[in-house]
N, C-alpha and C positions, 0 to 999 in steps of 0.2 A: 534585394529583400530576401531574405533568409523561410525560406519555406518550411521547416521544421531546427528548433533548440530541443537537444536532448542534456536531459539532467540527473546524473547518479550522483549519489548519496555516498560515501564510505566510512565505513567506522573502525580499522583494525582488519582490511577485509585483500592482505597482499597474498595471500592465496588463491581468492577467488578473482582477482578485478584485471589481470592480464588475458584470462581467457573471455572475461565477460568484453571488453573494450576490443579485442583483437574480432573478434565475431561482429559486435554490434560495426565497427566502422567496416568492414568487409561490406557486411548488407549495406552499408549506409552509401558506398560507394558506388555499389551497383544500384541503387534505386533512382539515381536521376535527382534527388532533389537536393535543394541547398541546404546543406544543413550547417549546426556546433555543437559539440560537443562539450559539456559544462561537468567539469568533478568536480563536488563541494566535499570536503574532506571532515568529521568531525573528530580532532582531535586524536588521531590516530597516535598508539604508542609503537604500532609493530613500522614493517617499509613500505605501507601502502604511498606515501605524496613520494616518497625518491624514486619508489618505482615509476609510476606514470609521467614520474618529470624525468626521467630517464629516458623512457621506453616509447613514449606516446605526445610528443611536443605539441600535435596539433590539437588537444584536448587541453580547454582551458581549467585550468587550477583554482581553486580559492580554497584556502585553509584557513580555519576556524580554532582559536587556541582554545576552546573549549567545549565538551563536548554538547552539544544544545540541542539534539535530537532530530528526528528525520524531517519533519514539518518544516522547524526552525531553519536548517539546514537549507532545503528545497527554496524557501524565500529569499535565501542568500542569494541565490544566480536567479532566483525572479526577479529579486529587486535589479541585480544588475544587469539583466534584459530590459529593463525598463517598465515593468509592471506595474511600479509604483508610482504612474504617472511621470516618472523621467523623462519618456522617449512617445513623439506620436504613436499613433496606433499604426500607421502602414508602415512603419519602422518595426515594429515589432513581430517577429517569427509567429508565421499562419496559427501552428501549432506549436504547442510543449510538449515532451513526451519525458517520463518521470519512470527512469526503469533501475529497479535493482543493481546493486553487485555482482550477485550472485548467481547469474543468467547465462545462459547462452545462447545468443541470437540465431536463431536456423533462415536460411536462406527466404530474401521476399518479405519477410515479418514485418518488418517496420513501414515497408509499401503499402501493404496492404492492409495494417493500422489506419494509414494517412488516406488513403484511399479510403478507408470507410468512415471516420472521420469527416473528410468533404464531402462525401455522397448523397449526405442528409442535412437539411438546410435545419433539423433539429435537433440533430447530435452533436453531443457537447463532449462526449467522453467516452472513447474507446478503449479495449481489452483484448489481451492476447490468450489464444491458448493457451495454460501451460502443462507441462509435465517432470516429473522427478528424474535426476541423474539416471536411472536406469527404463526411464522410458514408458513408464506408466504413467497411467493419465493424473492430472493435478486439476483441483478444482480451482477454477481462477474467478470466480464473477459468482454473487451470490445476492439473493434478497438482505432488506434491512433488518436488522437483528429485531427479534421480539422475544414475548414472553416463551417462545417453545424449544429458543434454540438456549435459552438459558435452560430449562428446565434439560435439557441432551444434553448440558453441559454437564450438569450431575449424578442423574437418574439414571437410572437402568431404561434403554430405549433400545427398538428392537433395532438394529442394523438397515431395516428398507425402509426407517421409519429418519433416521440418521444421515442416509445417502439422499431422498428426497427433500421435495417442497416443505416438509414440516419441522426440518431443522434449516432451510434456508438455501438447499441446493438447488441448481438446478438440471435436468436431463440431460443424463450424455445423448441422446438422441437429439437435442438441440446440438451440442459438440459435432454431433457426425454427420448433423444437417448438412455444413460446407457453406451455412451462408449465417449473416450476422446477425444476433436475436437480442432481442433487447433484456437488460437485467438493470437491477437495482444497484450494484455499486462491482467493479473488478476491485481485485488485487491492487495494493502500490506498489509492487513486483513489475508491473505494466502497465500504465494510465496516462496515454496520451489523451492531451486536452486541447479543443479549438483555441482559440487567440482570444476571443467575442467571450466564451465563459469565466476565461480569468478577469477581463476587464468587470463583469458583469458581479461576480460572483466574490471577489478577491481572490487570497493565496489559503495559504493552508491555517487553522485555526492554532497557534501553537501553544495553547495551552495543553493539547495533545503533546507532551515529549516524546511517545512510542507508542504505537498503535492507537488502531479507529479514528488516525488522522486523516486518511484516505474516505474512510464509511461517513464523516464527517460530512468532508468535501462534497462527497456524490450528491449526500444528501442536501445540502444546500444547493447545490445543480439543478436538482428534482425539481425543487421548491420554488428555483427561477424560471421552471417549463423547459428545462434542456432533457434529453434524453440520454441513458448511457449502455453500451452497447459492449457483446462480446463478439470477436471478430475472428471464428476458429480457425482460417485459413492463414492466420499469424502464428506459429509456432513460437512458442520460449521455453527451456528448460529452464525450469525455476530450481536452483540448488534447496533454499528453504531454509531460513535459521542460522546462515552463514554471521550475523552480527548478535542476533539476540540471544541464540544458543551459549554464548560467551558470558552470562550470567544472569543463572538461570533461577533464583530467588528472587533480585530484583524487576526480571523482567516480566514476573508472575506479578509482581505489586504495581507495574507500571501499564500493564496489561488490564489488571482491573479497573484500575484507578481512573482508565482511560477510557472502558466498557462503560463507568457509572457517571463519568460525563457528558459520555454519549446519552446516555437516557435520560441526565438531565436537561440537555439539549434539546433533541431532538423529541421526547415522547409526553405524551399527556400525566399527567399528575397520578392517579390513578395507576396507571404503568411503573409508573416510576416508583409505586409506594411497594407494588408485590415484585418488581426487581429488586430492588434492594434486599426484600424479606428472602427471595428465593437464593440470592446468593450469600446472605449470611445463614440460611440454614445449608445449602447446599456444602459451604465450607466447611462449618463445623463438621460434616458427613466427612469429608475428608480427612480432616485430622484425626478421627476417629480411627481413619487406615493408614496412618504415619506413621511408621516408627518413631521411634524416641528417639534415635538416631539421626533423622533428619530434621535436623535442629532449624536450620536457615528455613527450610520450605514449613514448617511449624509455625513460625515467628512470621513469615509471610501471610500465611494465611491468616493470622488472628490479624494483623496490621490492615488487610484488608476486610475483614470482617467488623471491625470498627471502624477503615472509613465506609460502608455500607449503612452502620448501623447512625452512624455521625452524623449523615444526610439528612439535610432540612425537609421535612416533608410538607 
């Protein structure tokens, strides 16, 4: 029986994916447990699939001839783990662990995921420290989105108003506690999940094509009484933006698009009628500070401004 499946995503990402894989299977070999290692590839035009089928044989492949986003993606090697009712349950790896590209795995991390993971017969889903290329701290695990972190999305808000609980963070002092504090949803940067919550909960919602496919997930976890946790004694350098930085109008449209199905989702009516209000006005605030020049990011935002406005109330 396979004690942990780990699952990256790539999308155009042969820059980042030989440092991320050389680091992660280093730890993964030092930690003792059984693991596989699963690349779902979407569609890549640059050398990400020659690379790793080059470089990395024992990391299983599956390529995707089109590009169908991270969610869609990740249920590719769920299903063929057996997720989908294929394969009994004691067949099936303890855990999943669902980690970026664009990462760098620091020594221990993945143990000490799986470890906190087991330790609680109520944790469904665990979270890794993370931090930027040069070593500064990264917010990795945050509250579920509401009406305050929209409003910081736009407004003028003071900086300690921004870094705390009232746009959705939480204390570095829980960070430098050294033991695992409970949060509303991590990162898909790093989300390992027990076995019992995917059976319970399914896979990733993939009406989600890019983002809040994650905040999605948590939140249906929530909802089934699992618990999700950050776990700071796991290190990962999170590069950040290594796929979506690659197109950066669309990803602004697919980013909204993705926000306002989350609230349609997940929030009360009521909520949902002053989100919508607040980010088509908050847009227009925007364009107001756009050049005429930036045509693409213009045309994005009125695209999203109309589907905000489009939404059934």
């Amino acid at each position: 029986m396979t004690d942990l499946a780990v699952i990256i995503v790539t999308w155009n990402n042969a820059r980042e994916i030989e440092a991320a894989l050389r680091s992660l299977l280093a730890d993964l070999d030092e930690s003792g447990l059984r693991h596989a290692v699963w690349l779902v590839d979407s569609a890549s035009t640059d050398a990400t699939v020659a690379l790793v089928r080059q470089r990395f044989p024992r990391v299983q492949l599956i390529v995707s001839e089109a590009n169908i986003g991270f969610g869609a993606c990740n249920n590719l090697a769920l299903r063929r783990l057996g997720f989908d009712g294929g394969a009994a349950t004691n067949a099936l790896p303890k855990a999943v662990y669902l980690l970026n590209p664009d990462t760098i795995t620091h020594g221990g991390a993945t143990r000490r995921l799986y470890d906190a993971l087991m330790s609680r017969a109520d944790a469904g889903l665990v979270g890794a420290r993370l931090s930027f290329a040069d070593g500064r701290f990264q917010h990795g695990a945050f509250r579920f989105p509401g009406l305050r972190q929209l409003y910081c999305e736009f407004f003028p808000t003071p900086g300690r108003l921004l870094e705390g609980g009232f746009n959705g963070r939480y204390s570095r002092a829980l960070y430098d506690g050294g033991q695992p504090f409970p949060v509303d949803f991590t990162l898909g940067a790093t989300m390992m999940l027990r076995r019992e919550v995917i059976l319970e909960t399914g896979m990733f919602d993939e009406r989600f094509f890019l983002y809040c496919e994650e905040i999605d997930w948590a939140w249906r976890i929530q909802k089934a009484g699992w618990r999700a946790f950050c776990e700071p004694r796991a290190r990962v350098t999170h590069l950040g933006g290594g796929s979506t930085s690659q197109a950066s109008a669309s990803s602004f449209v697919h980013l909204w698009k993705s926000r306002l199905l989350l609230y349609e989702t997940h929030q009360p009516r009521w909520k949902r009628r002053v989100a919508r209000r607040l980010i088509a006005l908050g847009l227009r605030r925007r364009l107001r500070q756009l050049g005429e020049s930036q045509s693409d990011m213009r045309r994005a935002c009125h695209d999203v401004i109309e589907m905000a406005e489009a939404c059934p109330t």
